[in-house]
C-alpha positions as CSV (number, residue, x, y, z in Angstrom):
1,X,105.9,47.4,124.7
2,X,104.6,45.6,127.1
3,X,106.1,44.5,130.9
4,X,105.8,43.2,133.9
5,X,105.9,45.7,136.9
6,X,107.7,44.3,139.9
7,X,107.1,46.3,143.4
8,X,108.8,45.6,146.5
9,X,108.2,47.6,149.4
10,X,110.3,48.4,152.3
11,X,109.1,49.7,155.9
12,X,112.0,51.3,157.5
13,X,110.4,51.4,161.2
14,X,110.4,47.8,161.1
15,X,112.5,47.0,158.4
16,X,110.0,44.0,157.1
17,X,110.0,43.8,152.9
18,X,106.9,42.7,150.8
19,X,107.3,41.9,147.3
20,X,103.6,42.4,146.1
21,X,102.4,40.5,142.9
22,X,103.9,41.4,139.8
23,X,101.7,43.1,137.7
24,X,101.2,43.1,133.4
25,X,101.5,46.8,131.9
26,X,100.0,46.6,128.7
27,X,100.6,48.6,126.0
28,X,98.8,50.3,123.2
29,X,101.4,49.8,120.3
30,X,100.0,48.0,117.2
31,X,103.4,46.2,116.6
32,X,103.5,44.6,120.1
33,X,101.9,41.0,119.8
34,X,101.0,41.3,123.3
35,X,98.6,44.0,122.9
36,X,95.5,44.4,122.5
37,X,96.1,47.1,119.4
38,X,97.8,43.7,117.7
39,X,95.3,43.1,114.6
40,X,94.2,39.7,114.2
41,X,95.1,39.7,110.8
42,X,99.1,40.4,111.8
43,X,100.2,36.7,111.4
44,X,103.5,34.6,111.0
45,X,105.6,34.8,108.7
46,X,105.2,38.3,108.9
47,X,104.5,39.2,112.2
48,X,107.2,38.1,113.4
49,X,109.4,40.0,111.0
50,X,107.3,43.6,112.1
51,X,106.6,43.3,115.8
52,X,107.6,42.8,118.7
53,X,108.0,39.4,120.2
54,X,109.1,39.5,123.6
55,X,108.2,41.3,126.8
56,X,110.4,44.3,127.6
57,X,112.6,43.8,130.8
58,X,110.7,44.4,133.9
59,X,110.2,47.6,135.9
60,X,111.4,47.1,139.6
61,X,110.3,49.7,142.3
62,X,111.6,49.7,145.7
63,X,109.6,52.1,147.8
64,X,110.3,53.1,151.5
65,X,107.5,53.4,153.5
66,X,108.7,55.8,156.8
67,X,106.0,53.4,158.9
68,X,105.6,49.8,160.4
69,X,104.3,47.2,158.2
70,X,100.8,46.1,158.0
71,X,101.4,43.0,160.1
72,X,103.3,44.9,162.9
73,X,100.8,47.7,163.1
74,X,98.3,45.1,163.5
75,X,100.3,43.4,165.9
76,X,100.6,46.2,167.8
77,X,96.9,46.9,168.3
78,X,96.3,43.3,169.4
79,X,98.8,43.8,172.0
80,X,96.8,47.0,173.3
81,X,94.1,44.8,174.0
């Protein structure tokens, strides 16, 4: 089915968190209505009775980065200059 991916990542040197855009994973099943398998000709009444009609629950990632964050690293170099 298809979902929304949700990413957050987490740089432990710095400890800032960035929660980047959430992002569509699509599918390839023929009985999701969000895909792009979906015929056309798979219509209500029916439709709705043989595929799926709602997004499946979100992925969430958390991912630790062992680094600063983009804005401290940058930060950083324009406090060497």
């Amino acid at each position: 089915m298809c979902h929304w991916r949700r990413v957050r990542n987490t740089y432990n040197q710095c400890g800032h968190v960035f929660d980047l855009a959430d992002e569509m994973i699509r599918c390839d099943d023929r009985y999701c209505k969000f895909s792009s398998s979906h015929p056309n000709t798979c219509v209500p009444p029916s439709c709705t009775t043989t595929c799926w009609q709602y997004r499946q629950f979100p992925q969430q990632f958390n991912r630790f980065i062992d680094s600063v964050c983009p804005g401290c690293t940058q930060q950083a170099k324009a406090d060497r200059v």
